[in-house]
C-alpha positions as CSV (number, residue, x, y, z in Angstrom):
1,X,0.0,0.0,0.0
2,X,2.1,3.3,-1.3
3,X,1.2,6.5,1.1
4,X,-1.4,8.1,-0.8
5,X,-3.3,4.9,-0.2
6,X,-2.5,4.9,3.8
7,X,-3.6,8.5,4.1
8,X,-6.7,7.5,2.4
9,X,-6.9,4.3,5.0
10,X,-7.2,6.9,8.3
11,X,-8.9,10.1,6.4
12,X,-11.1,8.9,3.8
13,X,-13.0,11.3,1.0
14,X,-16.3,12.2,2.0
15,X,-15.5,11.6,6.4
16,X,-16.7,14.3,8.4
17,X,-13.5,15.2,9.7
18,X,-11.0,14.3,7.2
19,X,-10.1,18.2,6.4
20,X,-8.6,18.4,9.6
21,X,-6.0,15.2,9.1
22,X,-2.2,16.5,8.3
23,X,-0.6,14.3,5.8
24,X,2.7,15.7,5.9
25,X,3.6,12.3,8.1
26,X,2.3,10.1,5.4
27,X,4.0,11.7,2.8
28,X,7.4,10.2,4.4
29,X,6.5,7.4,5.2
30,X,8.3,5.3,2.5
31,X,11.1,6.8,3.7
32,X,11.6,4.6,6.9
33,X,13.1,1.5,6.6
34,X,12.8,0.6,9.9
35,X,10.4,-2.8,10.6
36,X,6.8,-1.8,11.3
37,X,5.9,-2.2,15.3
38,X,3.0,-4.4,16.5
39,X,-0.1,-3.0,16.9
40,X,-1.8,-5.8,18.6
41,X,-1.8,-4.2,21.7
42,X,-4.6,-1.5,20.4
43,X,-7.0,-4.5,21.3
44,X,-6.4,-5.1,24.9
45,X,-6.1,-1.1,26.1
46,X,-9.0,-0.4,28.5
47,X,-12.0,1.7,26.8
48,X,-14.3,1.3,29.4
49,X,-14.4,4.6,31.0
50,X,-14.7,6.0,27.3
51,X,-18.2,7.7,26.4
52,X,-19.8,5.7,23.3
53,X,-19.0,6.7,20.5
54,X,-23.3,7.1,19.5
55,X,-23.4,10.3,21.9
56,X,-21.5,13.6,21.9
57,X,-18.8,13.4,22.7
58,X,-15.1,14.6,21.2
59,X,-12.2,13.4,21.9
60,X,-8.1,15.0,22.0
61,X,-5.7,11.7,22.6
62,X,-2.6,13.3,24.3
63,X,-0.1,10.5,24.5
64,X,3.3,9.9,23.5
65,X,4.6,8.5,20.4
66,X,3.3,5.2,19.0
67,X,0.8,4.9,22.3
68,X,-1.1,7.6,20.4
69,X,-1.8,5.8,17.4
70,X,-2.8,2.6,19.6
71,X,-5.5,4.4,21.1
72,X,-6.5,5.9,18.0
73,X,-6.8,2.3,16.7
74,X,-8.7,1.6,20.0
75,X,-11.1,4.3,19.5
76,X,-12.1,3.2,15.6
77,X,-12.9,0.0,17.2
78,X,-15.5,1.7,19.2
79,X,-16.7,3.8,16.3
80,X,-14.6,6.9,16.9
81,X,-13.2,8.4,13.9
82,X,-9.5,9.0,14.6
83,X,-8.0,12.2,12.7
84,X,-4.4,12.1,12.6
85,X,-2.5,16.0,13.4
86,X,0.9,14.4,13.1
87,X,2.3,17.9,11.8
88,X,5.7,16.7,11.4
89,X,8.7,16.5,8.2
90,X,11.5,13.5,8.9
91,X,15.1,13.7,8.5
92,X,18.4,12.4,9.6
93,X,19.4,13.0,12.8
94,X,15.8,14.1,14.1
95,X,15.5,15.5,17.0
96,X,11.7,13.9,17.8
97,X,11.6,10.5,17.0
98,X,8.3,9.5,15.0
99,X,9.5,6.1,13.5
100,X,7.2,4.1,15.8
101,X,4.7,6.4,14.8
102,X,5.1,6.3,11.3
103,X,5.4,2.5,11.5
104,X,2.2,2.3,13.4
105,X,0.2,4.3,11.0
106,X,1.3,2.5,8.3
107,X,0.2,-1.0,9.5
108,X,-2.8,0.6,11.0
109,X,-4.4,1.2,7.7
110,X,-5.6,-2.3,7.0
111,X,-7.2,-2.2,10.5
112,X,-8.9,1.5,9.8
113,X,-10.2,0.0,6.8
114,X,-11.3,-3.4,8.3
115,X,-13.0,-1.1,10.8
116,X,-15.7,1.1,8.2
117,X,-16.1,3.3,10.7
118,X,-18.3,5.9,9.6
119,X,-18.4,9.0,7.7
120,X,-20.2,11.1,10.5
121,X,-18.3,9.6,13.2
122,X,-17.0,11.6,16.2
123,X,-13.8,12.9,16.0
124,X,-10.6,11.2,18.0
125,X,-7.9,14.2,17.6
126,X,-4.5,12.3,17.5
127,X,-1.6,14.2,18.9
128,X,2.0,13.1,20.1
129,X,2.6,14.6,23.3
130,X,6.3,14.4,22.7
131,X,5.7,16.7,20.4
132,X,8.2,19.5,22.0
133,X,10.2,17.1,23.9
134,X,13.0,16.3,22.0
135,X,15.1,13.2,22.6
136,X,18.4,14.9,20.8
137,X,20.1,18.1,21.8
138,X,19.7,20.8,19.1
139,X,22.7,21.5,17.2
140,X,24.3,21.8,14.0
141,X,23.1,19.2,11.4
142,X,20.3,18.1,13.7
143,X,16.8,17.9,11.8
144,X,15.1,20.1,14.2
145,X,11.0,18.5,13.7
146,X,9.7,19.9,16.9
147,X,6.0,20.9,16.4
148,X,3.0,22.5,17.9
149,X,-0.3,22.4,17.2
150,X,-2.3,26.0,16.4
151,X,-6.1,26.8,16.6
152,X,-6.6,26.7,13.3
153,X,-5.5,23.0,13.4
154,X,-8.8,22.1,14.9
155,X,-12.4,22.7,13.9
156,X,-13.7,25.8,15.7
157,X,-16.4,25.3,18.7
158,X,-19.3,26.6,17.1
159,X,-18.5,24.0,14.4
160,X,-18.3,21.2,16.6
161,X,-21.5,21.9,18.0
162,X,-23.1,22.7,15.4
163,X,-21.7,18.9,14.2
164,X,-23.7,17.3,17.5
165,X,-20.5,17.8,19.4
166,X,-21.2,18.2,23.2
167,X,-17.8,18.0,25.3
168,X,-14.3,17.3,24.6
169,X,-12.4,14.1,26.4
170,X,-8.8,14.6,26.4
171,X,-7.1,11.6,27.0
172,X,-3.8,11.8,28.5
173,X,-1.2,10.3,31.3
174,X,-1.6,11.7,34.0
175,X,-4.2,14.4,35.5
176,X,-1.5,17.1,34.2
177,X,-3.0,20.6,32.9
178,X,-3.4,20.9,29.2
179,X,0.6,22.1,27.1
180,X,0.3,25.5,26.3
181,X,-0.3,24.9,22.6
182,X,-2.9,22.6,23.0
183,X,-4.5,25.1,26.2
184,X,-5.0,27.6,23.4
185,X,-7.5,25.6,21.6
186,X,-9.2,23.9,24.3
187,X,-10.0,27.1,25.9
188,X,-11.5,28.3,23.1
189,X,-13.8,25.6,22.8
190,X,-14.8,26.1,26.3
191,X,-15.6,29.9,26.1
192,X,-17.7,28.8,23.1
193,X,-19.8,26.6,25.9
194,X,-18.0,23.3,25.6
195,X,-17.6,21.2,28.9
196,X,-13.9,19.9,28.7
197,X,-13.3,16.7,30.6
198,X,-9.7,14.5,31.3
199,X,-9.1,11.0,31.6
200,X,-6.1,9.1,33.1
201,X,-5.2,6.5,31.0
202,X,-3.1,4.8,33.5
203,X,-5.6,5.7,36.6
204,X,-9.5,3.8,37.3
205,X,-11.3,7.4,37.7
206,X,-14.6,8.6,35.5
207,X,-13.5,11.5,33.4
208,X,-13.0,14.5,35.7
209,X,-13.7,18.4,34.6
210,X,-10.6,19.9,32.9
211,X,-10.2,23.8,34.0
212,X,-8.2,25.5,31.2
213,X,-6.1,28.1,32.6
214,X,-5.9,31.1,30.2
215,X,-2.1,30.4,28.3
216,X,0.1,33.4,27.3
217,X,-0.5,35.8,24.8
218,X,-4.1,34.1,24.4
219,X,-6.0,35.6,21.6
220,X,-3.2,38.3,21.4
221,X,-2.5,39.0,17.9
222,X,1.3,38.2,17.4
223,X,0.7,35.0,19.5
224,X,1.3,33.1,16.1
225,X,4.6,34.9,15.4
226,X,6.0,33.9,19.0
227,X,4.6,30.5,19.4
228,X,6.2,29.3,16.0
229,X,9.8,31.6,16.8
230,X,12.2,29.0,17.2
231,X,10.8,26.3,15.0
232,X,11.4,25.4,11.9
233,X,8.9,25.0,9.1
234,X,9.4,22.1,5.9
235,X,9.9,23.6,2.5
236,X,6.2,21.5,1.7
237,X,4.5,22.1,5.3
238,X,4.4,21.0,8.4
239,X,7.5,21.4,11.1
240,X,11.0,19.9,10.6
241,X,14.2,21.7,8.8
242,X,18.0,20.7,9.3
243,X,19.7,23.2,11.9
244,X,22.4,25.1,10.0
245,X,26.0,25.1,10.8
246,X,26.0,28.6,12.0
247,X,23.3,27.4,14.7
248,X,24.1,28.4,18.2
249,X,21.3,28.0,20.2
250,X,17.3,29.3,21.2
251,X,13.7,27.7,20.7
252,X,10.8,27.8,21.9
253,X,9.7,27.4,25.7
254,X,6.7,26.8,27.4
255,X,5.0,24.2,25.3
256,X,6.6,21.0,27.0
């Protein structure tokens, strides 16, 4: 299956949400030639405490790496539509490693379209919360792909609602507060009059209320320009540039 085909697997013409899904990711994949990882495991991760996926309810998987992709597989199975925002170039020497994500997706595909889930589905936001954690120091010749997600990443509030959207699960590790990148969309959603709940993937609670704190610069008008100072953009979109040799130093805090 060549990556057009894979893209099409997990955002299909004609789904709901499939506007939102970044392909930059799938672009690349036939560039790893590293083996595929297992995705069994999507089978066995607990669900329960997940709303169905018949009512109204959103959901924002926050987890690292390949364990997002999992529960995005998990989520399909329960009729969730999972949208993949993996905003992110490759290269050598990267400094955010997304091979076990790539992999993933790309065996994932036959299970998506095993799945049928369908068209109107709810959405299941996919995000890798290493996403400004990098695993490499920064320096020259490093393929600097650390990424944030913007508000215009995500369908608006009023949208969602007016989709039969009526709260927003994020699904993380940990109760932790929502990254700062991520805080500026879900508090727009709930100023638009969208309950925002958390779940613990590693704990037994019932989703809990999620309080977004109002992040810097919100809704200030050159919070674009600072958020993405520091990063560096592909020539064809999405994050992820080689550092030049002249490189000595800065980025971008207050997303990790």
């Amino acid at each position: 299956m060549n990556d057009e085909r894979i893209f099409e697997a997990w955002a299909p013409d004609g789904a709901l949400w499939t506007p939102w899904a970044k392909p930059v990711l799938f672009a690349n994949l036939s560039r790893f030639s590293t083996p595929a990882p297992s995705i069994d495991q999507y089978r066995s991760l607990d669900v329960s405490r997940i709303p169905s996926a018949r009512g109204r309810t959103a959901i924002v998987v926050e987890l690292p790496g390949i364990d997002s992709v999992l529960m995005g597989l998990a989520l399909a199975n329960l009729g969730y539509r999972p949208v993949p925002l993996y905003n992110v170039n490759v290269g050598p020497n990267a400094v955010i490693d997304v091979d076990a994500i790539a992999g993933a997706l790309r065996v994932g595909a036959d299970a998506m379209r095993e799945m049928r889930v369908q068209p109107e589905a709810p959405p299941a936001f996919l995000l890798d919360a290493n996403r400004m954690r990098p695993a490499k120091m920064l320096g020259p010749g490093k393929f600097d792909n650390r990424w944030i997600v913007m508000p215009q990443d995500f369908p608006s509030g009023t949208m969602l609602m007016a989709r039969g959207i009526g709260e927003v699960l994020v699904v993380q590790r940990g109760e932790n507060p929502a990254r700062g990148d991520l805080a500026h969309v879900l508090l727009r959603w709930q100023r638009a009059g969208l309950p925002i709940l958390s779940i613990d993937v590693n704990g037994t609670d019932r989703p809990r209320e999620m309080k977004i704190e109002p992040p810097s610069l919100f809704r200030r008008a050159w919070y674009r320009v600072i958020a993405l100072a520091g990063l560096r953009r592909g020539n064809v979109g999405g994050f992820g540039a080689q550092i030049p040799e002249e490189y000595e130093g800065g980025g971008v805090s207050g997303f990790a």
